[in-house]
C-alpha positions as CSV (number, residue, x, y, z in Angstrom):
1,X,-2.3,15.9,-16.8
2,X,-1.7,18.4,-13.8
3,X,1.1,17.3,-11.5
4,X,-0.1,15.3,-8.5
5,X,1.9,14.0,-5.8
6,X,-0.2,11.6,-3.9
7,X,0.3,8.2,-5.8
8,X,-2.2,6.1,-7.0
9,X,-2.2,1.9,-6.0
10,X,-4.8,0.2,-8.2
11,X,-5.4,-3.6,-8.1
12,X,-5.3,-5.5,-11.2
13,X,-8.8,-7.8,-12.1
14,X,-10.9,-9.2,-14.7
15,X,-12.1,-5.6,-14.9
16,X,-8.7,-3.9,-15.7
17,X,-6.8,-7.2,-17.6
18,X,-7.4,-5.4,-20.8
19,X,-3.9,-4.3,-22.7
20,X,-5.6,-1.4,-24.1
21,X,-7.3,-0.3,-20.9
22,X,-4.6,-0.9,-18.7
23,X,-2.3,1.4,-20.6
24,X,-5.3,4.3,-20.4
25,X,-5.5,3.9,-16.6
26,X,-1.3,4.4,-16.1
27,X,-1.5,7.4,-18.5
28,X,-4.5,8.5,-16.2
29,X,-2.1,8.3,-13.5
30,X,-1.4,4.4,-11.8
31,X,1.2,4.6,-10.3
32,X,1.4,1.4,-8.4
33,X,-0.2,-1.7,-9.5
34,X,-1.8,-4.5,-7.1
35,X,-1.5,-8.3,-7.7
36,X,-4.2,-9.7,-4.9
37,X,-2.5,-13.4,-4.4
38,X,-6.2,-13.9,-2.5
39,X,-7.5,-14.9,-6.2
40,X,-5.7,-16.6,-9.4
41,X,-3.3,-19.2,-9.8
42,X,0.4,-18.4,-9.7
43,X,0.9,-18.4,-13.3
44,X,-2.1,-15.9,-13.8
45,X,0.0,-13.5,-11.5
46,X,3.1,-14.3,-13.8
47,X,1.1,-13.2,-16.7
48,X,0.0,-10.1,-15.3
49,X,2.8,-8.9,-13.9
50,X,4.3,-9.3,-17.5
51,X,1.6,-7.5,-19.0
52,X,2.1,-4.4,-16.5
53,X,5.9,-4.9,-17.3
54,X,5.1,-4.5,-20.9
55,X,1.6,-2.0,-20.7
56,X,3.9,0.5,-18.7
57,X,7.3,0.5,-21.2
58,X,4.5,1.5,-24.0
59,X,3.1,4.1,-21.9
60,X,6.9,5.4,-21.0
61,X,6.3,5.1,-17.6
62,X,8.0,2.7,-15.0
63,X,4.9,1.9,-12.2
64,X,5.6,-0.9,-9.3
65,X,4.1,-3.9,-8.4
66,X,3.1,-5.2,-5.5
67,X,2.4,-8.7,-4.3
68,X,-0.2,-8.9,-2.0
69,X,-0.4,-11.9,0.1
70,X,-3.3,-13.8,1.2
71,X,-2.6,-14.4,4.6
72,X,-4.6,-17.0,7.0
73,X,-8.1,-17.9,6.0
74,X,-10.2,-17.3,8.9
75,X,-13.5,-18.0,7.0
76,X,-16.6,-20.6,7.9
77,X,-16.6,-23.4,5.0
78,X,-18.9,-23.9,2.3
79,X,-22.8,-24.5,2.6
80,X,-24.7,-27.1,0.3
81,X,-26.7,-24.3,-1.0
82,X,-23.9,-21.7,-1.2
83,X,-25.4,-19.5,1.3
84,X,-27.8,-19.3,4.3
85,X,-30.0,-16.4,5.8
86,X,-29.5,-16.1,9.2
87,X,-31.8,-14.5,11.3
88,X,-31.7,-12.7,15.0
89,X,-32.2,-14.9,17.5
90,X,-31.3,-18.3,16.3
91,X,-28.8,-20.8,17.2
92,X,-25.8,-21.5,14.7
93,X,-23.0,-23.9,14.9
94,X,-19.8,-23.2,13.9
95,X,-18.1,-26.7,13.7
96,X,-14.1,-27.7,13.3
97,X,-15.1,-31.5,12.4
98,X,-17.8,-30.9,10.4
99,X,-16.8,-32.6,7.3
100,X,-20.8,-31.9,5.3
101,X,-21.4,-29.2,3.5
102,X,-23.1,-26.7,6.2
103,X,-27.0,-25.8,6.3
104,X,-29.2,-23.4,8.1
105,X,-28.1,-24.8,11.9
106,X,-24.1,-25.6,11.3
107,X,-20.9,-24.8,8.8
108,X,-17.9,-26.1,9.1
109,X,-14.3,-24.1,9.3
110,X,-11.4,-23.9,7.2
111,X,-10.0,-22.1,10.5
112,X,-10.1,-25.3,12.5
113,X,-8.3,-23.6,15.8
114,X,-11.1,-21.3,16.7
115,X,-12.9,-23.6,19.7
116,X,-9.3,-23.4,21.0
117,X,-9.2,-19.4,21.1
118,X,-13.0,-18.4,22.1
119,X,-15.3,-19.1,24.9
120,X,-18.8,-17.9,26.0
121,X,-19.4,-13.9,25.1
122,X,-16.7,-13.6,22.8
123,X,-18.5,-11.6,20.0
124,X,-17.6,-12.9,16.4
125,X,-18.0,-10.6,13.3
126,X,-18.9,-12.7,10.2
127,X,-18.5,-11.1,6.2
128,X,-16.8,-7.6,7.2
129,X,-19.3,-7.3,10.2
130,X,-22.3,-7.4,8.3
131,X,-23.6,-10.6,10.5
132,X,-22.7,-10.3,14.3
133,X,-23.0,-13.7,16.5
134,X,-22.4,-14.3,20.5
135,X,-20.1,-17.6,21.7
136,X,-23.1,-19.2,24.0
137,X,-20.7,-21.9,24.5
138,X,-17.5,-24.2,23.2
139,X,-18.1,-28.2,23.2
140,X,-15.4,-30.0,21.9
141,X,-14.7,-29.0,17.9
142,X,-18.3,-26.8,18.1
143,X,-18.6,-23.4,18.6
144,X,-22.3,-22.8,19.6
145,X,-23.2,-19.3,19.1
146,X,-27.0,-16.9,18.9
147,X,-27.3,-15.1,15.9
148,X,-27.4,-10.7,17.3
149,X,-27.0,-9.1,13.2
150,X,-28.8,-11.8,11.0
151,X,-27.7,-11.7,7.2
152,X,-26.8,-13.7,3.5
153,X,-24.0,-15.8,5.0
154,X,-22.3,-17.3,1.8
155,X,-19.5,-19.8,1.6
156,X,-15.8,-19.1,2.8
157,X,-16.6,-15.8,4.3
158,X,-14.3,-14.2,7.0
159,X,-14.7,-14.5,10.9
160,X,-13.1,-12.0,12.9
161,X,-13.7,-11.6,16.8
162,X,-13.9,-8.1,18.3
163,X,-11.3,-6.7,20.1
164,X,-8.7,-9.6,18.1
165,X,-7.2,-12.4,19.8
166,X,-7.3,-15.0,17.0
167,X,-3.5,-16.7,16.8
168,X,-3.2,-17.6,13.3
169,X,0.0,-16.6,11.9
170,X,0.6,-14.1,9.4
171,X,2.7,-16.0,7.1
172,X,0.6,-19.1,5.6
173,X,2.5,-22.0,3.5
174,X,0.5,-20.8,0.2
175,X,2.0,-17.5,1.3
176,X,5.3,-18.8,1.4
177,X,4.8,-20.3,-2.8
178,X,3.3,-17.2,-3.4
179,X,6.3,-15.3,-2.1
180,X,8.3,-17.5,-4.5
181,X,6.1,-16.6,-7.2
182,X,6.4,-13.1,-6.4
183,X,10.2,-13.1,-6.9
184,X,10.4,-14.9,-9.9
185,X,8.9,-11.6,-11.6
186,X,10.6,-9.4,-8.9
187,X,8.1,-7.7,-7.4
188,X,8.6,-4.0,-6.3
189,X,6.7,-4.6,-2.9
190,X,4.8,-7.3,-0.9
191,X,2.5,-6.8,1.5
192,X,2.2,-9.1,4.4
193,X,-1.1,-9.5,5.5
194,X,-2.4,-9.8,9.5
195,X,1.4,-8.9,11.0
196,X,0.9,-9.1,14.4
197,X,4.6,-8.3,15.3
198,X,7.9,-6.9,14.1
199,X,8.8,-10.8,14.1
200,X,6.3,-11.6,11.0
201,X,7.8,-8.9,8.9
202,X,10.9,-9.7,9.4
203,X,10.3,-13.1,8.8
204,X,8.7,-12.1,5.3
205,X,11.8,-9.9,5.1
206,X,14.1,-12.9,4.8
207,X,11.6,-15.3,2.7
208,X,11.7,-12.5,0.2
209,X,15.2,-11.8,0.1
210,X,16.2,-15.5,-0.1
211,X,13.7,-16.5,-3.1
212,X,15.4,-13.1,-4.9
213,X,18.7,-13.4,-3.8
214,X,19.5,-15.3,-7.6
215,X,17.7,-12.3,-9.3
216,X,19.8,-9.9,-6.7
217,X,16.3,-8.3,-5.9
218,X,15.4,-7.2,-2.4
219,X,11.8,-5.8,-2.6
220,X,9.9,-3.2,-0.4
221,X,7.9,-4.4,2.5
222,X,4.5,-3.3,3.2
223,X,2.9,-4.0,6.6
224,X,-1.1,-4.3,6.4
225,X,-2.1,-3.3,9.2
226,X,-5.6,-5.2,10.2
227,X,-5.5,-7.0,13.3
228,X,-6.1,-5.7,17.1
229,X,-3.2,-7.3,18.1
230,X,-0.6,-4.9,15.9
231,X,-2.2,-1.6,17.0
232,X,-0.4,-2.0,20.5
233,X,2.8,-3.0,18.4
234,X,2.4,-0.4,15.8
235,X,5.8,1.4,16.3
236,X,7.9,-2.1,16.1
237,X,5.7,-3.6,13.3
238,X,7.1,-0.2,11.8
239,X,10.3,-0.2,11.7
240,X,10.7,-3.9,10.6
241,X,8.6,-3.0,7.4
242,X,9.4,-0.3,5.0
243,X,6.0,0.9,4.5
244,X,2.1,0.3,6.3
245,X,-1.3,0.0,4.8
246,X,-3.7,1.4,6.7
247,X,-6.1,-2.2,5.5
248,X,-9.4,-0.1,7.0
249,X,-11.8,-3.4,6.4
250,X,-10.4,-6.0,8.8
251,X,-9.1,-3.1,11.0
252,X,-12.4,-1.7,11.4
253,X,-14.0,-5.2,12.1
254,X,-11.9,-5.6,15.0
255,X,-11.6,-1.9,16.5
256,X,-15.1,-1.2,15.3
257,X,-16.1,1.2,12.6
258,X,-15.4,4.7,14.8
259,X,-12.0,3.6,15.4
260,X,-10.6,3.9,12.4
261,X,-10.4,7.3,11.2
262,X,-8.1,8.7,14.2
263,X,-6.4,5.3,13.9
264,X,-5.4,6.8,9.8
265,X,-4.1,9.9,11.5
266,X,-2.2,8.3,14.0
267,X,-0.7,5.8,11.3
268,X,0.3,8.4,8.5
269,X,1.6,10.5,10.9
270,X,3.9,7.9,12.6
271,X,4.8,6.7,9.0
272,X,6.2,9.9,7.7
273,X,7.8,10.4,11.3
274,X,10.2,7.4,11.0
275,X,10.2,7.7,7.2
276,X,8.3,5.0,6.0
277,X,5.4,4.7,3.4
278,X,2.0,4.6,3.7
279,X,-1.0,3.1,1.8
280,X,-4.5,4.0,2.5
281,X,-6.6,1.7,1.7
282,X,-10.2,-0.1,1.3
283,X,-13.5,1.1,-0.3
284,X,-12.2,4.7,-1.1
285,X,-14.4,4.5,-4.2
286,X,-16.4,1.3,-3.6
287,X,-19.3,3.2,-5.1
288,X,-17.4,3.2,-8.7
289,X,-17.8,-0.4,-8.4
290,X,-20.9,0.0,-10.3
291,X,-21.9,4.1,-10.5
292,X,-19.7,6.5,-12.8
293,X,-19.3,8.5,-10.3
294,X,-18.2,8.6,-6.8
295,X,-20.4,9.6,-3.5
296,X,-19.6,13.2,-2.1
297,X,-18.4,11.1,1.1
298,X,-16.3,9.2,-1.0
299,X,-14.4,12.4,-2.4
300,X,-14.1,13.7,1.5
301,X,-12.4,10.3,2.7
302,X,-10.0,10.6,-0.5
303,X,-9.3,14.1,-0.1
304,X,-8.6,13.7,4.2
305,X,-6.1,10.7,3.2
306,X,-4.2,13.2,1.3
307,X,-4.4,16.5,3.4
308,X,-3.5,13.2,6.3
309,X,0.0,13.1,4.5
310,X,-0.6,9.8,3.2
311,X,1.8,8.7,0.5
312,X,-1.2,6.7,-1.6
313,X,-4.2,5.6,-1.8
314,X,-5.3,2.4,-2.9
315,X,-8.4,0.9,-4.9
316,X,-9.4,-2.4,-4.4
317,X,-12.6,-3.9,-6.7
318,X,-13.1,-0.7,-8.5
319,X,-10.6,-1.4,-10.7
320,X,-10.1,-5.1,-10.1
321,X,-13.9,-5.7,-10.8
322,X,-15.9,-3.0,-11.2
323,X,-17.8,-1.7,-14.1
324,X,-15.8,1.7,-14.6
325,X,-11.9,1.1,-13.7
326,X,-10.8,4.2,-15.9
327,X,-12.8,6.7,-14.8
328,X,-12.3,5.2,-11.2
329,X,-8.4,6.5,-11.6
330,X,-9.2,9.6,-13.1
331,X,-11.7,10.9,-10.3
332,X,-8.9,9.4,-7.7
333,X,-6.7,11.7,-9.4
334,X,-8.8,14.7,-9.6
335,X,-9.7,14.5,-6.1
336,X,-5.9,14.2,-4.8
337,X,-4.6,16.9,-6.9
338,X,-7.6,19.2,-5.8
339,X,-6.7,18.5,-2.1
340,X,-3.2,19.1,-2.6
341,X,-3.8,22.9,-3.6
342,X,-4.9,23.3,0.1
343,X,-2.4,21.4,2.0
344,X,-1.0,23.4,5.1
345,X,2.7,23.7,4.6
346,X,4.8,23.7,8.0
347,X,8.1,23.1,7.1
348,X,10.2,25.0,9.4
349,X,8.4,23.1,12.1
350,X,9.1,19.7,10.6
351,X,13.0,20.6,11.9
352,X,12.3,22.0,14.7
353,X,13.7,20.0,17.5
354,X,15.2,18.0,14.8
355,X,19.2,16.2,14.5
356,X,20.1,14.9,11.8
357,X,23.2,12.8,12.5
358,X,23.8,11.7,8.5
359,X,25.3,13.9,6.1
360,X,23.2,12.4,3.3
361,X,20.0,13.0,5.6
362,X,21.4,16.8,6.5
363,X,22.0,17.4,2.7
364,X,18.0,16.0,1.8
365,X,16.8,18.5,4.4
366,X,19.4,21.3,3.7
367,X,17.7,21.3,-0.1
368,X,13.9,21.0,0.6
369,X,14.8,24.3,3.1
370,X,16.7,26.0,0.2
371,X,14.7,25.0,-2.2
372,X,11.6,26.2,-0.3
373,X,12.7,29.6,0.6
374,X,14.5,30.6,-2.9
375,X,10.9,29.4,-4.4
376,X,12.4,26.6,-6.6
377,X,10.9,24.9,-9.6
378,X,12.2,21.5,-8.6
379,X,14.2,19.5,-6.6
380,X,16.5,17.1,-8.1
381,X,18.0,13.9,-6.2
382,X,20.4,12.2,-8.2
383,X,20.1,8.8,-5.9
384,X,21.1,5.1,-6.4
385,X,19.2,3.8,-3.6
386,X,16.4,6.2,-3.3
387,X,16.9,7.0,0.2
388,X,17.5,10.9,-0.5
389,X,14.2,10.8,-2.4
390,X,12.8,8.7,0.4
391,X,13.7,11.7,3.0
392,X,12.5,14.3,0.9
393,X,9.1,13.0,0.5
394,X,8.4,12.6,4.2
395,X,7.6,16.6,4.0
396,X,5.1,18.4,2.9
397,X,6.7,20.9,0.1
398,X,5.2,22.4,-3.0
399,X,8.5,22.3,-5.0
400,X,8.2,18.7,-7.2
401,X,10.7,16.1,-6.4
402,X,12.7,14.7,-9.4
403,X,14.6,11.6,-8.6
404,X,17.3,10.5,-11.3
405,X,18.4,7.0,-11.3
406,X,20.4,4.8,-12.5
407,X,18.6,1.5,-11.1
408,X,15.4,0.7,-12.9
409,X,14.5,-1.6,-9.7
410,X,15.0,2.0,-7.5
411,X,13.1,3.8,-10.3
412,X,10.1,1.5,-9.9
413,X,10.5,1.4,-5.8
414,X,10.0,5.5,-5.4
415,X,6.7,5.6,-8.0
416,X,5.1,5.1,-4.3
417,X,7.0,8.1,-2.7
418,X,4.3,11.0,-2.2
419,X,5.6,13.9,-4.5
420,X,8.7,12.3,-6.1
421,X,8.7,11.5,-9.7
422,X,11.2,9.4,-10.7
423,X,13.3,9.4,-13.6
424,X,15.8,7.4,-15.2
425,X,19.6,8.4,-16.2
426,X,22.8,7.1,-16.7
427,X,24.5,8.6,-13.8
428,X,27.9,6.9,-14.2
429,X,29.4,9.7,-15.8
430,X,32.2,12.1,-13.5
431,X,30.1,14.7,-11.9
432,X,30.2,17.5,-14.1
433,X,29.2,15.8,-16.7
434,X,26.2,13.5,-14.8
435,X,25.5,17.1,-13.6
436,X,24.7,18.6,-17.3
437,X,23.2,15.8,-18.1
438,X,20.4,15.9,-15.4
439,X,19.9,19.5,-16.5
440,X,19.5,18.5,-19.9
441,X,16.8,15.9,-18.8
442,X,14.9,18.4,-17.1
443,X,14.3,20.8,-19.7
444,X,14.0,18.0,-22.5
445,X,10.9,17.5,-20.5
446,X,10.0,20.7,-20.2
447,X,10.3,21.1,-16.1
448,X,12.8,23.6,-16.2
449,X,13.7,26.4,-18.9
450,X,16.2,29.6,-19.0
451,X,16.3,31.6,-15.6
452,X,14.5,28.8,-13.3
453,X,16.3,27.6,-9.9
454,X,16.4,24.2,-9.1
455,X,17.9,22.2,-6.5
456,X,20.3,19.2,-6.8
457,X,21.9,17.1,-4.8
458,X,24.4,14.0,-5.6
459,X,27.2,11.9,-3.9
460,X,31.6,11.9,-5.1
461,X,32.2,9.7,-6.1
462,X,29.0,9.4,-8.4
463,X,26.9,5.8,-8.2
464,X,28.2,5.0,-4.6
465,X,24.9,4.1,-2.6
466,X,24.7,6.0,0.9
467,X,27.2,8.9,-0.7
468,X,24.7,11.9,-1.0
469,X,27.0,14.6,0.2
470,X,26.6,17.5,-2.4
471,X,23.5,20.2,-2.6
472,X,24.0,22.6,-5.5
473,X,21.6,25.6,-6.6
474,X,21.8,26.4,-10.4
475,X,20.3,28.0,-12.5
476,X,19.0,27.3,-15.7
477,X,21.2,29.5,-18.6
């Protein structure tokens, strides 16, 4: 399998639950794995996450997992018939008290706050857009609305109102359990769903951190970014999160569909800026749901993800559900490696401009330059924390990045960092020794042999987190 350096996030399903199969999809190059806490029971997630746990140690490979949490249920209830046809023109209720099943005139809401926060010519956005209704009116508990976009409107689907402004927070009290459940099986990362602010990451931050702290476990979190409200508050939501997902379905349902795509750009770019990851994310594939193979505008939109810088990208119901989750990952991976032979490499002008007050930061730098101009096989960060790696990735290099740990938890965290491969190693050893020993590794597995030039760098004293303070250039004898 050719190296690639964009990762691949895929979301575990009835479709993909398979022992078998799930080992054939990380060989064909997961790198991440999804748990969607919108679906299953908290022991079904328990379950999984044991069977990646146990798929990935046969495949000798260590992938992440990442929780991701439900969030608030905006949705309309449930009808007696499971579904209704709306059709342009007509009147439909959207009632708070309604405790009946709903019909062709009213449904109830699980979201019983929304006659509080819309009034007449708010536009709502029902099931990802696809129905489109106008507030005519609010009277008491009832939303009265006329149907503009008639559709299938089946039970529990989601409401959104253009241009955002609906206050449900983003952390929900099944979130909170779910959170708990997460722990337990030390999730890698969760992702917090509708973040509005810096305050509901850092919230999940601390929920996270307390239900680990017994397991001393602190996992990565990933900001979804989906709501109106956070684009305004990107920057903060940012830097109280350790990575974004660019979540393109709500998002778009909100900004509107033409939004979106310079919204991606902006986001990867300000990622990688304040070195954070980033996820893109919804219906990259969605054709592979049920074709085997994807749409020529589906390979574009993968391919401009990675050429965007983006550090992964994500599939949703193609492998959770679909009909051909294998092949789904191998056409992901195809396209990103084939992008990545055209990526525009501007290094000396990422530092332009740049200070770097941290010696570990200047030695990260100081080795993708060297490494760079002397035309390196690989870069090797010796790392306990990952944060060398981390720096590393947030540029766009053709030299491989080869990050030796000692921490199985940091191993699994950087499988998300675009082009760093991470490896494990005892690195407790005195330096000289840790240093042969990393060599070895390397051309065990064949990345280096006689007369290459790699980069490496490494912290005295060795295993001391935040010590990165050493770049060497060898060369293999």
């Amino acid at each position: 399998m050719p190296r690639r350096a964009t990762k691949i996030v895929a979301t575990l399903g009835p479709a993909s639950s398979d022992p078998a199969l799930l080992e054939q999809m990380i060989r064909a190059g997961v790198n991440v794995v999804r748990l969607n806490f919108s679906h299953g029971k908290a022991q079904d997630h328990i379950d999984r996450a044991r069977l990646v746990r146990e798929v990935a140690h046969r495949a000798g490979r260590e992938v992440a997992i990442m929780a991701d949490l439900q969030g608030p249920k905006i949705r309309v209830g449930k009808f007696a018939e499971g579904k209704v046809m709306l059709e342009p023109g007509q009147k439909f209720i959207l009632d708070a008290a309604r405790i009946e099943l709903g019909d062709i005139d009213a449904v109830g809401l699980d979201y019983k706050a929304l006659p509080r926060e819309v009034k007449s010519g708010d536009v709502l956005l029902l099931n990802d857009g696809l129905i489109v209704i106008t507030v005519d009116d609010v009277k008491g508990e009832q939303v009265h609305t006329t149907v503009k976009l008639g559709g299938e409107l089946s039970n529990n689907k989601g409401i959104n109102k253009q241009g955002g402004g609906l206050t449900a927070p983003a952390l929900t009290a099944k979130d909170m359990d779910d959170i708990r459940t997460a722990m337990s099986f030390q999730a890698d990362y969760v992702a917090v769903s509708f973040p509005k602010s810096a305050i509901d990451m850092e919230m999940a931050r601390q929920l996270c951190n307390v239900a680990a702290a017994e397991y001393n476990h602190k996992p990565g979190m990933i900001a979804k970014i989906e709501r109106a409200e956070a684009i305004p508050r990107l920057e903060e939501i940012l830097l109280a999160s350790d990575g974004i997902m660019v979540a393109r379905g709500d998002l778009a349902v909100e900004v509107g569909n033409a939004a979106v795509p310079a919204l991606q750009k902006r986001m990867i770019k300000l990622a990688r800026e304040h070195d954070k990851v980033v996820i893109t994310a919804t219906q990259m594939m969605e054709s592979m749901i049920t074709n085997p193979v994807p749409t020529r505008a589906e390979v574009s939109d993968v391919a401009n993800a990675v050429l965007d810088g983006t550090d992964a990208v994500m599939l949703s119901a193609e492998t959770a559900a679909g009909k051909y989750p294998l092949e789904t990952v191998q056409e992901m991976a195809k396209i990103c490696h084939a992008a990545e032979g055209h990526e525009d490499f501007k290094l000396e002008a990422d530092f332009t401009g740049k200070i770097f007050n941290r010696i570990d930061q200047s030695i990260a730098m100081g080795a993708l330059f060297t490494a760079h101009h002397l035309g390196a096989k690989a870069i090797v960060a010796m790392t306990d924390s990952g944060s060398t790696a981390l720096w590393m990735s947030r540029h766009l290099i053709q030299v491989p990045i080869y990050a030796l740990t000692s921490k199985v938890a940091t191993q699994r965290k950087m499988a998300l960092y675009r082009n760093v491969r991470p490896l494990f190693i005892d690195t407790s050893a005195d330096r000289d020794t840790a240093l042969n020993e990393a060599e070895n590794h390397l051309k065990s597995r064949g990345i280096v042999q006689t007369g290459d030039v790699y980069a490496i760098t490494c912290g005295e004293p060795m295993g001391a987190p935040g010590g990165t303070n050493m770049l060497k250039i060898c060369r293999v004898s």
